[in-house]
N, C-alpha and C positions, 0 to 999 in steps of 0.2 A: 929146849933148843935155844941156843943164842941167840940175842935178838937181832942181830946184825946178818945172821945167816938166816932170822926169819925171813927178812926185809927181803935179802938179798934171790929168796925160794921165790918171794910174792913178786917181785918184780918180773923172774926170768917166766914166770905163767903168764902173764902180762904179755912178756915180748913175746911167745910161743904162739900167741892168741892173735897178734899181731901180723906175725908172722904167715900166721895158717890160713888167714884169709884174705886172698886176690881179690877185692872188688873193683867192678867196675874197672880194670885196668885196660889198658889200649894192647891188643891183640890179642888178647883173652877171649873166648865166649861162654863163659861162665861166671855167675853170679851165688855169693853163697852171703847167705844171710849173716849178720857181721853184730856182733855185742862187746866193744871192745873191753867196756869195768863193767861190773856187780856196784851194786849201791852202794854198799861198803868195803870195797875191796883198796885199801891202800890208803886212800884219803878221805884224810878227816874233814867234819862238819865243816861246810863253811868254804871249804877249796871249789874254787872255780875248777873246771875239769873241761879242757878244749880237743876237740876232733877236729880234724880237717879232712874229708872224705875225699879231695882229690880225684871227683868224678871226669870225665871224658866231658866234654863239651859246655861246660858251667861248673856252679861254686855250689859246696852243701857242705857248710861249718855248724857245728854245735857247741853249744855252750851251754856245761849242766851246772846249776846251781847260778848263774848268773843272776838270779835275786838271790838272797840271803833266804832263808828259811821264816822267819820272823815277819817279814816283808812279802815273801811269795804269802803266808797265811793271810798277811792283813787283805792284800788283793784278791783272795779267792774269795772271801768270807762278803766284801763288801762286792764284788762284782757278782756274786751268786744271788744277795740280796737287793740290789739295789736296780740291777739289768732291767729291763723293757722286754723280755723274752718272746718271742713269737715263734711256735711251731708252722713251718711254711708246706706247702705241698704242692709236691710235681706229678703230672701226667706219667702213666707208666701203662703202654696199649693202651687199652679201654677203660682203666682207673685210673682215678684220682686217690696216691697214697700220699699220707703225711711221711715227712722226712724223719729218720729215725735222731735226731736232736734237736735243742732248740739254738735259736740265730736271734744274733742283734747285727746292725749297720749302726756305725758314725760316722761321721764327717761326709765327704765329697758334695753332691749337690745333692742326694736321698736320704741320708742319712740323720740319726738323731746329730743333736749337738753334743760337740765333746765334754765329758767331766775330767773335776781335776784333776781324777785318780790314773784314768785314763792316758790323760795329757803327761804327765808323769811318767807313767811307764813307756810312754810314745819315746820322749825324751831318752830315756839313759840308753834304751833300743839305735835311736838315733845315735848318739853318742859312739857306740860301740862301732856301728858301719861307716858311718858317716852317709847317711842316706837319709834323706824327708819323705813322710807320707805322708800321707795326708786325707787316708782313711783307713779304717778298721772294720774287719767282721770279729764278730764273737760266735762260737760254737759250743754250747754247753752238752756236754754226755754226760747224761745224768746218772748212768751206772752201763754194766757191760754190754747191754742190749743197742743200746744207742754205737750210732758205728758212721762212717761214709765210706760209699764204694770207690772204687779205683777211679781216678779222674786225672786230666789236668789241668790247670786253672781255664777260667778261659781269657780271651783278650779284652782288653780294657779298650776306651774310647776312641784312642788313637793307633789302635791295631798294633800295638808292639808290648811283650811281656817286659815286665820291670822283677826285681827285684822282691820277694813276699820276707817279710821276719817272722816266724811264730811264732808265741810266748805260751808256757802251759803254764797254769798254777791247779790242783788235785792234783787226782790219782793217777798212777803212771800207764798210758797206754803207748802200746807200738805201733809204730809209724812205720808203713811199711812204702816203699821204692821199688819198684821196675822199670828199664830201658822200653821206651817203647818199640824200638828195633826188638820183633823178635826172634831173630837168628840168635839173640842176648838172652842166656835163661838164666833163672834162677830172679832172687828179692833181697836188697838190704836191708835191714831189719831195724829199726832204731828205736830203744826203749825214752819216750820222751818223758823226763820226771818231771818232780812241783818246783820250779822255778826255772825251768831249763826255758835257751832260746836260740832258735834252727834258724840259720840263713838261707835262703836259697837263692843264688842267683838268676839274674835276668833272664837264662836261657833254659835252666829247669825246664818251666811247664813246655817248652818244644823235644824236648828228647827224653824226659820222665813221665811216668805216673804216679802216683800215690795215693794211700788210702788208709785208712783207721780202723782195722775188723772187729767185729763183736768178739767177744772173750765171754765163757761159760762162767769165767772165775765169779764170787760176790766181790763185786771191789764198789769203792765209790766214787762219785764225780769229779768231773774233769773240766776244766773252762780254759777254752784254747783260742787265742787273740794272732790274728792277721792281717798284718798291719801293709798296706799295699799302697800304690802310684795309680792315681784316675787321668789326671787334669793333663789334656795331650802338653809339651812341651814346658812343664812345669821345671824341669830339674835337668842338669846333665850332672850323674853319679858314677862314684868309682867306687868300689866293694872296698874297704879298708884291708892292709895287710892282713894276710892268714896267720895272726897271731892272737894267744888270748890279752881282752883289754885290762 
């Protein structure tokens, strides 16, 4: 086949795919779970690769490969080793179960002190939105077993949601979204890979939920950084244009 006619095949699967699925649209009430590329479908190593989800009432941008490969390795490798891990556990009825991953805190007023590997990756995140935080959780899944249920965030000190970044570096799990309206069925689907980075805006956690489900597969670990707003009246932010940086 000619290469030009391959190009030309792979693309129009692309727009098909595009095309075929409504999410989250305004007058719709259906939600169909949404995988816009395959990992290697089109672009090569290295291509930044931007979604712009266009949700109803807030922002949810992606950005996969937004670390370079070589750079997402060095941050997994050294944040896997070097972390402060603590498995926490919550009340559930009459038991006390441990949480199915493990959690770090930095910065805000609880938190460890920031590293510089850290501060770094805080930084180009920053870069990209134009948003300051000024703390981070870390959540390690340490293979499929490890998961969090359907939640959504909850409010920070000054009762108003801000802005979350998410950063993964591992293996790739789905992220999954539903409308908390639900007369809205159906789940967006989003495969988060090793260096990708999810925005979600301010208003997210009031009209979504989300979650991370267990996977049967053998895969291996995951370390997923969320980078959020404490400190009441610390910042007035604008989400930076919906374009990739």
């Amino acid at each position: 086949m000619d290469f030009t006619l391959c190009i030309e095949n792979r693309i129009t699967t692309i727009l098909s795919k595009m095309l075929k699925y409504l999410v989250f649209r305004p007058g719709f009430v259906s939600l169909y779970p949404m995988q816009l590329f395959d990992d290697f479908e089109l672009f090569d190593e290295g291509t930044r690769r931007f979604v712009d989800f266009q949700l109803p009432n807030t922002e949810l941008r992606l950005w996969e490969q937004f670390f370079p490969r070589t750079e997402a390795d060095k941050y997994f490798r050294i944040l896997k080793e070097t972390t402060p891990w603590q498995q926490r556990t919550r009340k559930m009825y009459d038991r006390i179960l441990p949480d199915p991953r493990l959690t770090a805190y930095y910065g805000g007023t609880k938190g460890f002190e920031w590293t510089t590997d850290l501060l770094d990756i805080k930084a180009k995140v920053e870069a990209a939105c134009g948003i300051i935080f000024d703390r981070v959780l870390l959540n390690y899944y340490r293979d499929g077993n490890d998961s969090v249920s359907w939640h959504s965030d909850t409010l920070p000190a000054d009762g108003v949601h801000h802005p979350i970044a998410s950063v993964t570096f591992g293996e790739t799990r789905l992220f999954k979204v539903r409308p908390k309206d639900r007369l809205v069925t159906g789940q967006l689907e989003i495969p988060l890979t090793h260096g990708s980075f999810l925005l979600m805006g301010e208003t997210m956690q009031d009209h979504y939920e989300h979650h991370i489900p267990k996977t049967s597969k053998k895969i291996g670990a995951r370390i997923n950084l969320t980078f959020r707003i404490s400190e009441p009246g610390k910042q007035v932010y604008t989400i930076a244009p919906a374009s990739q940086p």
